[in-house]
C-alpha positions in Angstrom: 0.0 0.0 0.0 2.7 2.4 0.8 4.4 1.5 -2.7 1.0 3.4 -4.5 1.0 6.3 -2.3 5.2 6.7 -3.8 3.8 6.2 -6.9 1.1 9.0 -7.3 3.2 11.0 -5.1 6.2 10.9 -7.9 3.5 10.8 -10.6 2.3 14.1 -9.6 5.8 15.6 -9.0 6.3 14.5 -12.8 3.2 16.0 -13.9 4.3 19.1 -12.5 7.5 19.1 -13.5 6.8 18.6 -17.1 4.1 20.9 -18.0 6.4 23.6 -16.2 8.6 22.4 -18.7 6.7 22.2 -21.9 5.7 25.9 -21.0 9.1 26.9 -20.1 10.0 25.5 -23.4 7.1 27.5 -24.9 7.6 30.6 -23.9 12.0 30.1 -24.8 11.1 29.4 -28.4 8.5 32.1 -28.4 11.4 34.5 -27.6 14.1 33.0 -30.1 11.5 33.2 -33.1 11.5 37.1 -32.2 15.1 37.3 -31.8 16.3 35.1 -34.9 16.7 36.1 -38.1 14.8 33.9 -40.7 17.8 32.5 -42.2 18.5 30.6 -39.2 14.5 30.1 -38.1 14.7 26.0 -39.7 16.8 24.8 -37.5 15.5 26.3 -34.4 12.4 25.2 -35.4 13.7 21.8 -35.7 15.1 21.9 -32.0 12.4 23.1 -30.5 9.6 21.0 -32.1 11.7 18.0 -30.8 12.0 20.2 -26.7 8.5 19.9 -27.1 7.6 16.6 -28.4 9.8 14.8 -26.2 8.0 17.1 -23.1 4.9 16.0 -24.3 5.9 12.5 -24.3 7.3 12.0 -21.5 4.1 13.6 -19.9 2.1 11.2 -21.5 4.2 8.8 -20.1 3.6 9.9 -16.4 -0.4 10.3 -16.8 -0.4 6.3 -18.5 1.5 5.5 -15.6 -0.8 7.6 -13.0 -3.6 6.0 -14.7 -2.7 2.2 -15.1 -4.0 0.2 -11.5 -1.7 -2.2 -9.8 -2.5 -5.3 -10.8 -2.3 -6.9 -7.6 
């Protein structure tokens, strides 16, 4: 029993910690695309599609894992 209560306690620390991230991330490549100049835009683009995606994944990693019941 004490094993669950760990798990939704690290579950919801992860949650946390990644959308802080994937709006971190956000708001960083928000502020580049102002600050770049468009020769250069691609690869940023590039980089941060991939800082996000990999946010997002590991996100929905955590909630699957929140979600899924012991199967005790």
């Amino acid at each position: 029993m004490a094993q669950r209560g760990v798990a939704i306690l690290i579950s919801v620390v992860g949650v946390l910690v990644f959308t802080g991230l994937t709006a971190w991330d956000a708001q960083r490549l928000k502020q580049m695309a102002l600050t770049i100049p468009d020769s250069q835009s691609g690869s940023y683009a590039i980089v941060g599609a991939l800082s996000l995606y990999l946010n997002f994944l590991n996100l929905f990693l955590i909630l699957l894992r929140f979600q899924g019941g012991s199967r005790d």
